[in-house]
C-alpha positions as CSV (number, residue, x, y, z in Angstrom):
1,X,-89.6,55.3,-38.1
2,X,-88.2,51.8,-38.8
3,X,-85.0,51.3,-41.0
4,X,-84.6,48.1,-43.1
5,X,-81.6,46.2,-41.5
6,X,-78.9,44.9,-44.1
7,X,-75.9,42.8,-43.4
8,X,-72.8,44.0,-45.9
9,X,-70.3,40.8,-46.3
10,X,-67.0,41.4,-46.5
11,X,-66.4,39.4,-49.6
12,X,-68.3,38.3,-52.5
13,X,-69.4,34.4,-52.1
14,X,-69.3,32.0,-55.2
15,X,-71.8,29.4,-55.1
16,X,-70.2,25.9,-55.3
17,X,-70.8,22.5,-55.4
18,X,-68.1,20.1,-54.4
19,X,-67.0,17.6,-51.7
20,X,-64.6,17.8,-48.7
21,X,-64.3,17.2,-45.2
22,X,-64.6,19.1,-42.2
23,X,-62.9,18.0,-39.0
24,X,-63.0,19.8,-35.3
25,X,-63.5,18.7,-31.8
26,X,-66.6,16.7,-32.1
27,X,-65.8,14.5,-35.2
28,X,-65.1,14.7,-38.7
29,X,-67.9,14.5,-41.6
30,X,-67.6,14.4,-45.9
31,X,-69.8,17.1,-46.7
32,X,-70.9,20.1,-49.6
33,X,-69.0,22.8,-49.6
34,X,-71.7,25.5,-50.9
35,X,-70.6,28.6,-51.1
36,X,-67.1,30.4,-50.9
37,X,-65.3,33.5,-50.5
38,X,-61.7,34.5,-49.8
39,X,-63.4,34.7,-45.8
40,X,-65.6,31.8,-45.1
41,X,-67.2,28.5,-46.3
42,X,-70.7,27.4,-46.1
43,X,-70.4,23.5,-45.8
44,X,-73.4,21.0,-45.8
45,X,-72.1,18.1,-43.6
46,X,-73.3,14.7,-44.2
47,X,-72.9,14.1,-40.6
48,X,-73.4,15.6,-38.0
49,X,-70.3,16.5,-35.7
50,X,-71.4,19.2,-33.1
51,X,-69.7,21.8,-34.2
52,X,-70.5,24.8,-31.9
53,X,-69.6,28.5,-32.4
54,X,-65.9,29.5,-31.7
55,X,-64.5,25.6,-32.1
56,X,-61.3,25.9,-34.4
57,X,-61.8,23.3,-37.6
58,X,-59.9,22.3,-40.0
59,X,-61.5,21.5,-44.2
60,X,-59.8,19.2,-46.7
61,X,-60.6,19.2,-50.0
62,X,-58.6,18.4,-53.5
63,X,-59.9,21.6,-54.4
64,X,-58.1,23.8,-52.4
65,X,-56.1,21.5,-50.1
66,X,-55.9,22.1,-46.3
67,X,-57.8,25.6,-44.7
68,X,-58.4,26.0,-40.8
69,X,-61.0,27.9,-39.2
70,X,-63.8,28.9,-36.5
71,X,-67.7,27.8,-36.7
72,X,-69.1,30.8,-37.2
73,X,-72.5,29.7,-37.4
74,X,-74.2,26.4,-37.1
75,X,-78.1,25.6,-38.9
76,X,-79.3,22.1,-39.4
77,X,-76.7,20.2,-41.5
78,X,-75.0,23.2,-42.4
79,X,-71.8,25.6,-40.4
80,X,-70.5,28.6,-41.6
81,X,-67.0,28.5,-41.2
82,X,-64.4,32.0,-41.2
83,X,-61.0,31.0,-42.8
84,X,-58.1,32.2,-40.6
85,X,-56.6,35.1,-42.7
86,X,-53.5,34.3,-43.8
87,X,-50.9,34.3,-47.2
88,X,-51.1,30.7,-47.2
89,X,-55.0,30.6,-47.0
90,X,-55.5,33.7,-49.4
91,X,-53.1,31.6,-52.1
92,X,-55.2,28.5,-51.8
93,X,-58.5,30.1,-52.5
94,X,-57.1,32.8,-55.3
95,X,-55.9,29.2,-56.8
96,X,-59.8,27.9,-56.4
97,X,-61.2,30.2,-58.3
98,X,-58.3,30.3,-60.9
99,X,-58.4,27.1,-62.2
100,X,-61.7,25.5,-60.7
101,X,-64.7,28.3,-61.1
């Protein structure tokens, strides 16, 4: 007997729409971010930057400010990005959806 497979996130995203920029190893690219949770980032990059899994990056945007993290997952034009946990990072994002959602 199969069983249907789910994935459970740890935290709830917010769908978003607003510019930043993502910088690692391989470059730096303006891009979407398009979704957001107090874990992760899904960012559409304008250009590509070959961001691989594991690379440490680090995301500016006037929305939240500075966050650093790993490439989670790379597809197309788009990464998934895990914020490293921290107070600092956990302020920044609570401020997000404070005063920008």
């Amino acid at each position: 007997m199969a069983y249907p497979q789910t994935i459970e996130r740890k935290a709830e995203r917010t769908t978003t729409k607003f510019t930043g920029q993502v910088t690692c190893k391989g470059g730096s690219s303006r891009g979407i971010v398009k979704d957001l949770s107090e874990s992760g980032i899904c960012f559409q990059l304008y250009f590509d930057i070959n961001a691989k899994t594991g690379q440490e990056v680090s995301i500016e945007s006037e929305e939240f400010g500075h966050l650093t993290g790993i490439v989670q997952w790379y597809r197309g034009d788009r990464i998934g990005i895990r914020l490293d946990t921290s107070s600092n990072t956990a302020a920044q994002i609570s401020s997000y959806f404070k005063y920008f959602r």
